[in-house]
C-alpha positions in Angstrom: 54.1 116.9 93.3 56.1 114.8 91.0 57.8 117.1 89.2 59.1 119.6 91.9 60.3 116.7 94.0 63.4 116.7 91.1 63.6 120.6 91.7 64.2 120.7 95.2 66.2 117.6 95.8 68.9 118.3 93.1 69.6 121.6 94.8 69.4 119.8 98.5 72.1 117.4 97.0 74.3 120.1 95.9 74.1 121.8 99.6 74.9 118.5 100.7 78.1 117.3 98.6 78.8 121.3 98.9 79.2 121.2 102.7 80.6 117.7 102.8 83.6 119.2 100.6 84.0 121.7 103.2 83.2 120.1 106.1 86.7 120.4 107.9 90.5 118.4 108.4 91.0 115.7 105.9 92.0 113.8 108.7 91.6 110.4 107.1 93.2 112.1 103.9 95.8 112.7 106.3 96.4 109.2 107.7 97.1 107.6 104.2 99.1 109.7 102.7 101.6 109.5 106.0 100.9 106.0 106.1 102.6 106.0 102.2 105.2 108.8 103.1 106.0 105.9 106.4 106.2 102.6 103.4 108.0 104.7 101.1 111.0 105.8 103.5 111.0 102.1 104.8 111.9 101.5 101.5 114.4 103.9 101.1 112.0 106.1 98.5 114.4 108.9 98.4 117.6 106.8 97.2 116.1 104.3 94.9 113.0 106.5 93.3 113.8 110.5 93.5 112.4 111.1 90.4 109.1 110.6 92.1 110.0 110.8 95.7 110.9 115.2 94.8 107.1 116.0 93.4 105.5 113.7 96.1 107.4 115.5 98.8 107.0 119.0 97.3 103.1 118.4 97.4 103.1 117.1 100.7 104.7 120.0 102.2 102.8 122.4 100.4 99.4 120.5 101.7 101.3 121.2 105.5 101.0 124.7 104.7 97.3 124.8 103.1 96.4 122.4 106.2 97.6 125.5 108.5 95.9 128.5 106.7 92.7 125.7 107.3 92.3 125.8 103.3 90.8 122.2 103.7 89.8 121.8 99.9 93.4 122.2 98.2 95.0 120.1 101.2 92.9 117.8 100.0 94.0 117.6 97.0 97.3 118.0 97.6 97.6 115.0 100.0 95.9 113.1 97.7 99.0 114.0 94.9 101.4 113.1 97.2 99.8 110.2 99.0 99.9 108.6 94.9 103.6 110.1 94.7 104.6 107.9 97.7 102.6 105.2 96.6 104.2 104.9 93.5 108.2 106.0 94.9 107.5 103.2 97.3 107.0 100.6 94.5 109.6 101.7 92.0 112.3 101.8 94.5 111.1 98.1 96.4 111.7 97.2 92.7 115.3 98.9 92.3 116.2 97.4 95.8 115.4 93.6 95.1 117.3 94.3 91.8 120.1 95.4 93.6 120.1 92.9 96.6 119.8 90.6 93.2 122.6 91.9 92.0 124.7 91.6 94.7 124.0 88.4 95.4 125.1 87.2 92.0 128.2 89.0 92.8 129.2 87.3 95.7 128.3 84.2 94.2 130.9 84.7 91.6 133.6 86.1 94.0 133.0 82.9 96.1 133.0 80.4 93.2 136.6 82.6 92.2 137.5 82.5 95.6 137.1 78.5 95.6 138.9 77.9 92.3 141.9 80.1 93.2 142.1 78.2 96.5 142.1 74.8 94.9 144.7 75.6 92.2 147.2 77.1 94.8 146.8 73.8 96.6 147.3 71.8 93.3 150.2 73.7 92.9 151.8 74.4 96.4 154.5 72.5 95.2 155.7 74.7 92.2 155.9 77.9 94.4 159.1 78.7 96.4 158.9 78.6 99.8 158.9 82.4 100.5 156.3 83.3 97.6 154.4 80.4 99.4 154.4 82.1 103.4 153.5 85.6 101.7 150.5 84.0 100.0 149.6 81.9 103.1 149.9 85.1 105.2 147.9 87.2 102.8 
C-alpha cells in the first residue's frame, strides 16, 4: 500500500495544480497590476520612465484582449509582465521626479540668492545712476 500511494497522488496533484491554472479570471492578477498601472500614472510613469512605461502598457493591453477571448492562462502571464513593468516605471520615474523637483529647487535657490545680491548692489549704488536709468529700473 506504500508504494502506490506515490502513484496515485502524484497524478492527483497534477489534476489539481492542472485545474487550479485553469480555474477561471485572474481577478486578483487583475487588481495588482491596475493597482501598479494606478501608482505608476500618479507618478507620472509615462513622462519620466517611457522606456519601460511602452512594454508594460503593450502587455497590459494585449492581456485586455486574451482576458476577452477568456484565454485565462496567457492573461495571466501577461498581467503579471506588465504589473512588474508598472512596478518598476513607477520607481524609476518617482526617482527622475525627486531629481527634478531637486533640481529645481537648487535653481531657485540660486536665482533668489542672485536676485538678493543684485538688489543690494543697486541700493549701494542708487546714487551713481541718473535719475531716469534709476525710474526705468525701479519700474522694471
Amino acid at each position: 500500500m506504500n508504494r502506490s500511494f506515490p502513484y496515485i497522488t502524484l497524478p492527483v496533484l497534477a489534476l489539481g495544480l492542472f485545474l487550479a491554472a485553469c480555474s477561471g479570471r485572474p481577478e486578483p492578477q487583475i487588481k495588482r497590476t491596475e493597482l501598479a498601472l494606478q501608482q505608476a500614472k500618479e507618478e507620472r510613469a509615462q513622462e519620466f520612465a517611457p522606456e519601460d512605461w511602452g512594454p508594460a502598457e503593450e502587455a497590459y493591453n494585449k492581456a485586455q484582449t486574451m482576458l476577452e477571448q477568456r484565454k485565462w492562462g496567457e492573461a495571466g502571464s501577461l498581467l503579471l509582465k506588465a504589473q512588474t513593468g508598472f512596478l518598476k516605471a513607477r520607481d524609476v520615474a518617482k526617482g527622475k521626479r525627486a531629481d527634478l523637483i531637486r533640481d529645481i529647487q537648487n535653481t531657485q535657490g540660486a536665482v533668489e540668492m542672485r536676485c538678493k545680491t543684485l538688489q543690494e548692489f543697486y541700493k549701494a549704488n542708487m546714487s551713481k545712476i541718473p535719475p531716469a536709468k534709476r525710474k526705468e529700473l525701479e519700474n522694471t
